[in-house]
C-alpha positions in Angstrom: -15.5 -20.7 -31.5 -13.8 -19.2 -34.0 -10.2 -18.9 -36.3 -9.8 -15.7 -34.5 -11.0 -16.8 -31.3 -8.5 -19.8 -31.1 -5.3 -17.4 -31.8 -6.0 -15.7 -29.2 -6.5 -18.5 -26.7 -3.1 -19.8 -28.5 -1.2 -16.0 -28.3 -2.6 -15.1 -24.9 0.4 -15.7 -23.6 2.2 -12.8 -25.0 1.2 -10.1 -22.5 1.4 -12.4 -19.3 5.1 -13.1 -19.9 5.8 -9.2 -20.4 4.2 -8.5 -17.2 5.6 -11.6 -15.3 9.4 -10.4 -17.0 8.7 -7.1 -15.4 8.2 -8.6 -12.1 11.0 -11.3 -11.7 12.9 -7.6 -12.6 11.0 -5.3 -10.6 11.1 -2.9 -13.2 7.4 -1.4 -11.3 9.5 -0.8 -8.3 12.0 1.1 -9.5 10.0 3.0 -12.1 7.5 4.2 -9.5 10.1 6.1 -7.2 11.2 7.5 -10.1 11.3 8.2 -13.8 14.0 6.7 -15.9 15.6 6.5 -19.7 16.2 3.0 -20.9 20.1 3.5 -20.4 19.4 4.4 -16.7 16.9 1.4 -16.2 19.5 -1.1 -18.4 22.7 0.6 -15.9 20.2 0.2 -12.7 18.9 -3.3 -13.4 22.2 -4.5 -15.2 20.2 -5.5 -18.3 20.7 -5.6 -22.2 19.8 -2.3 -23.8 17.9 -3.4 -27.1 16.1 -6.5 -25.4 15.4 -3.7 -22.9 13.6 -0.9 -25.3 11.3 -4.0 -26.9 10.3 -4.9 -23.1 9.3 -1.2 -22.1 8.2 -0.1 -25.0 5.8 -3.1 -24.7 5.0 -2.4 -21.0 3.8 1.2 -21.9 2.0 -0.6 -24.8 0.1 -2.6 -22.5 -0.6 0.4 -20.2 1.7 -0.7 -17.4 4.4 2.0 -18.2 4.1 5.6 -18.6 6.6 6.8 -21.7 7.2 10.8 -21.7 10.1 12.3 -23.8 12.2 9.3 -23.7 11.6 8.5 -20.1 9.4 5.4 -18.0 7.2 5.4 -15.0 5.0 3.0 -13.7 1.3 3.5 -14.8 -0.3 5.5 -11.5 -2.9 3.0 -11.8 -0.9 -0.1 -11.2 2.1 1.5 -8.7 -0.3 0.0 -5.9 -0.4 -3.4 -7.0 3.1 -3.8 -8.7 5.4 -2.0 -6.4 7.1 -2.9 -3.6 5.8 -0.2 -1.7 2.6 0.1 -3.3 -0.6 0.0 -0.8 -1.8 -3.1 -2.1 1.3 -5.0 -3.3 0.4 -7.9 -5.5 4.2 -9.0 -6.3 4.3 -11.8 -4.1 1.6 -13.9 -5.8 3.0 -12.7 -9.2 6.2 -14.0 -8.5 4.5 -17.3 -7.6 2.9 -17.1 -10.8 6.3 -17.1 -12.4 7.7 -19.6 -11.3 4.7 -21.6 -12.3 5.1 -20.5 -16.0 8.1 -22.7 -15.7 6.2 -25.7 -14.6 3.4 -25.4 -17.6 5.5 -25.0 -19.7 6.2 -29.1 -19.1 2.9 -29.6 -19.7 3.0 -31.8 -22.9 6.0 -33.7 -21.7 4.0 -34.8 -18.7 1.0 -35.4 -20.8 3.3 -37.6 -23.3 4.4 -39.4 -19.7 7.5 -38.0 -18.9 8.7 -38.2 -15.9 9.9 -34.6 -14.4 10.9 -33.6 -10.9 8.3 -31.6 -8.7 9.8 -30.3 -4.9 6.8 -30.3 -2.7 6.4 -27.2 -0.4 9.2 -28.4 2.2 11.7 -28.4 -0.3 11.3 -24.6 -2.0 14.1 -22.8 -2.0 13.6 -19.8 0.5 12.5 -17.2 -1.8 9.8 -19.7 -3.6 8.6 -20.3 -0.4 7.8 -16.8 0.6 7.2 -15.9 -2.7 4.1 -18.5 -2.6 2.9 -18.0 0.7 3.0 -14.1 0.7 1.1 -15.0 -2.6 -1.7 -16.9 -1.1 -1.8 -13.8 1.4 -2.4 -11.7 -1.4 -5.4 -13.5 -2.5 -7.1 -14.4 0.6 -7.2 -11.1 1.8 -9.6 -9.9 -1.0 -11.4 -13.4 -0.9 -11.7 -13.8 3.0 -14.3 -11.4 4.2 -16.7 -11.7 1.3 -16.7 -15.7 2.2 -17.2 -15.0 5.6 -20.0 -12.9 5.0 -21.6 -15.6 2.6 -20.8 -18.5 5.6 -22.6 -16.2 8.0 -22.2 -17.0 11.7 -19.5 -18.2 13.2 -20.6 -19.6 16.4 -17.7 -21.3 17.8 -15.1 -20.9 20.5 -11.7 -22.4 19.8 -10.3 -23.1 15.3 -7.6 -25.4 13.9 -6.7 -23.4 10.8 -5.0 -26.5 9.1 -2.3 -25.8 6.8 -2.9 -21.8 8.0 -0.1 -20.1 5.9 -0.1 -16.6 6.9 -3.1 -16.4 9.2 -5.3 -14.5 6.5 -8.5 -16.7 7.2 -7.8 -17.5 11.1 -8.0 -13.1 11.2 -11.0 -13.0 9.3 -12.8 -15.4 11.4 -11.1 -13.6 14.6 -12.8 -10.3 13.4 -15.9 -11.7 12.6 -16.0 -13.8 16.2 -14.0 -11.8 18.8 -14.7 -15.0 21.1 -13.0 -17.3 18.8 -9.2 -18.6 19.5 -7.0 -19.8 16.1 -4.4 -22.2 15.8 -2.6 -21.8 12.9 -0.6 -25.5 12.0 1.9 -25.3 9.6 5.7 -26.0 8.6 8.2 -24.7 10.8 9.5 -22.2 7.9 5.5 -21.3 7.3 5.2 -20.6 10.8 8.1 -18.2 10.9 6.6 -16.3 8.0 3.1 -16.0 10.0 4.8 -15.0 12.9 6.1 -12.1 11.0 3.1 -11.3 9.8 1.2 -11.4 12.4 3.4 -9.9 14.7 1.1 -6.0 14.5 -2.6 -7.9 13.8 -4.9 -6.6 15.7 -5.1 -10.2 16.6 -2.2 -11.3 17.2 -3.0 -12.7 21.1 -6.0 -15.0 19.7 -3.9 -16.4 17.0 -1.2 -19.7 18.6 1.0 -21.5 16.2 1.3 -24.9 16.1 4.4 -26.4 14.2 4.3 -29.8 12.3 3.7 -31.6 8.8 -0.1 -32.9 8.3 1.4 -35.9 5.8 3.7 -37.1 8.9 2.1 -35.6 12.2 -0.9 -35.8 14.0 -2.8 -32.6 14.2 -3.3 -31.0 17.8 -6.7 -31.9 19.3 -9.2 -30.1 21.4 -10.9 -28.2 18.8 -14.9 -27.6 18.1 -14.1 -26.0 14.5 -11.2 -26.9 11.6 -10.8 -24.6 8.7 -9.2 -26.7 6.2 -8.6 -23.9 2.9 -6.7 -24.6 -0.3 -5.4 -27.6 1.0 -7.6 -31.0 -0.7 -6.5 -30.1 -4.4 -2.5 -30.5 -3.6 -3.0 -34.6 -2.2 -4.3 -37.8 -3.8 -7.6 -39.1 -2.5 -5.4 -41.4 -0.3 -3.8 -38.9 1.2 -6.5 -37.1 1.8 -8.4 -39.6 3.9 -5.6 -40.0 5.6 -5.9 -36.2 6.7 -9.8 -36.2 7.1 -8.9 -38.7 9.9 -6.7 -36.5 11.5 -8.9 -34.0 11.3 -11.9 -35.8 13.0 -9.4 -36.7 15.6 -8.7 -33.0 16.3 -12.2 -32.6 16.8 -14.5 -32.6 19.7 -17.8 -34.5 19.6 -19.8 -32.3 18.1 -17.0 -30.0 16.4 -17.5 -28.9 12.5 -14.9 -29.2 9.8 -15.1 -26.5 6.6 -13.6 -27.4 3.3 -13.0 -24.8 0.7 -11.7 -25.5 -2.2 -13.3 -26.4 -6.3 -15.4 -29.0 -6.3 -16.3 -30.1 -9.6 -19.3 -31.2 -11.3 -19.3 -34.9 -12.0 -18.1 -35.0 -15.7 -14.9 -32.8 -14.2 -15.7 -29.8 -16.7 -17.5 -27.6 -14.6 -16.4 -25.0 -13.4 -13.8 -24.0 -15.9 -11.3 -22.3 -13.4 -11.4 -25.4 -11.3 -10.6 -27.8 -15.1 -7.6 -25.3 -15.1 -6.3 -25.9 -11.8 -6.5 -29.4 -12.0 -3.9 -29.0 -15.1 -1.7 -26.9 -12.4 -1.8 -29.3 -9.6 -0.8 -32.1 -12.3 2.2 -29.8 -13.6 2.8 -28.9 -9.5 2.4 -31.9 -7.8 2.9 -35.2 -7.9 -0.6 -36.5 -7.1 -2.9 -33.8 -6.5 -6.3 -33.0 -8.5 -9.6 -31.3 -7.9 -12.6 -33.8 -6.9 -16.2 -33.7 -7.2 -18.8 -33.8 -4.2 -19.2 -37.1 -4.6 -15.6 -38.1 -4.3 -14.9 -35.5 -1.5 -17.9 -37.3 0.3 -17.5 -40.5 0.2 -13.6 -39.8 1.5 -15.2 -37.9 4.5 -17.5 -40.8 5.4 -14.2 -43.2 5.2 -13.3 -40.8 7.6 -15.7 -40.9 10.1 -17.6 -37.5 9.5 -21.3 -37.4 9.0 -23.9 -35.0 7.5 -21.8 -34.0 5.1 -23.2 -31.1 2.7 -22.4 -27.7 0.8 -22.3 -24.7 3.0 -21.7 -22.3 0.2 -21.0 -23.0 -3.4 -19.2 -21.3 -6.0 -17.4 -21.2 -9.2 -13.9 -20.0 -8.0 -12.0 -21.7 -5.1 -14.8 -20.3 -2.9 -17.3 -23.7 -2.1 -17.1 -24.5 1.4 -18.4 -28.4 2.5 -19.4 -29.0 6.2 -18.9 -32.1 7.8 -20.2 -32.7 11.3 -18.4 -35.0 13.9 -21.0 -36.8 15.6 
């Protein structure tokens, strides 16, 4: 690595906060129903006019603007991801990504061991909270079918999708197992956002909801398959167990649990996206991490599970462990 190689990992930061500005704004909404000059956008929005040039001028720099005599438009080729109406809206998870910039930016005060206050999902304001489920929507959606695919058959008859959000994964599996039934168990504010989602899936009479808070409730029971997605990397190892126990409990003799998350190599430093999201879950939550097989393992057998192994591995959040209920 090099001098020039290091600025950039040190000025990278530039261009994410022009396109994150943008969003909190949502300067790509209203510059793709229609072009603007910088007074109408600054009149519009209610913004300052000079800080206002620099930002567009920087956005068409970047390719996210169009500039033609004097007036902005969104770029045609990211209207569909950054407006509101676009066909493939990515805003949500942006704006999630926003307010995150506001939590690394603690990061050497936590490292230094100050103490800072992190609100756990239940307490997010309305908008986070929609804002970050909507976001993990986003995401899924694009990562759900290919993992599917990979995970191959689905040969079972009635899913706990633990911690569910939106539904994403309990359609998936629905469309590739028409014979499957979902639960989806989530917060009572999570469950309302679902609801709404789901109220035109195709799916919508296989899907049930299932209100309650993993940390404090016991999990419904019944089940012969639990989809637990994204969830591992936000608790402690304690807490964890805790959850794996619940989830055997859910199970039937027999049932299967799936875990996807990272799952790190054992000197933590492989693979490099899941080294970065441990640093988020440190600035994010108050005890949360990502854990090696070993670690994830060994919590599972505390647990009760057995025959515990990689289904599918991968470099992004996309390794799946089984573990078997005997």
């Amino acid at each position: 690595m090099d001098f020039s190689k290091l600025l950039e990992i040190a000025f990278n930061f530039r261009e994410a906060r022009v396109l994150l500005t943008g969003v909190e704004l949502d300067i790509f909404t209203l510059l793709s129903e229609r072009e603007m000059d910088l007074r109408g956008v600054c009149n519009e929005l209610s913004l300052n006019e000079r800080a206002t040039q620099y930002l567009l001028d920087a956005m068409t720099a970047m390719k996210l603007l169009e500039k033609k005599e004097g007036k902005y438009k969104t770029s045609v080729e990211v209207a569909p991801f950054l407006s509101k109406q676009g066909s493939e809206c990515m805003l949500p998870m942006l704006e999630h990504y926003a307010n995150l910039w506001h939590r690394w930016s603690q990061l050497t005060d936590i490292v230094r061991g100050k103490s800072i206050t992190i609100k756990p999902v239940d307490q997010m304001s309305g908008d986070q909270l929609k804002a970050f489920i909507l976001g993990m929507h986003v995401l899924a959606v694009r990562a759900s079918k290919p993992l599917l695919k990979k995970l191959g058959p689905i040969p079972y008859k009635k899913m706990l999708d633990v911690g569910g959000a939106s539904g994403t994964y309990s359609e998936a599996f629905i469309e590739m197992n028409p014979d499957l039934r979902a639960t989806i168990f989530d917060l009572p504010p999570v469950i309302e956002i679902a609801r709404k989602r789901l109220k035109d899936s195709p799916y919508k009479d296989k899907i049930d909801f299932y209100m309650g808070d993993f940390y404090k409730d016991e999990l419904p029971k019944g089940y012969d398959f639990l989809w637990l997605s994204a969830i591992i990397h936000q608790n402690s190892r304690e807490q964890n167990v805790d959850l794996y126990k619940k989830c055997y409990s859910a199970l039937e003799g027999g049932g299967v649990l799936w875990i996807r998350d990272y799952v790190m190599s054992e000197d933590r430093t492989y693979p490099k996206p899941g080294a970065l999201f441990a640093i988020n879950m440190l600035v994010g939550t108050q005890c949360g991490g990502t854990y090696t097989f070993e670690e994830i393992r060994e919590d599972l057998n505390q647990a009760g599970f057995s025959n515990i192994h990689f289904k599918i591995r991968g470099e992004q959040m996309d390794t799946v462990i089984e573990a078997i209920k005997e």
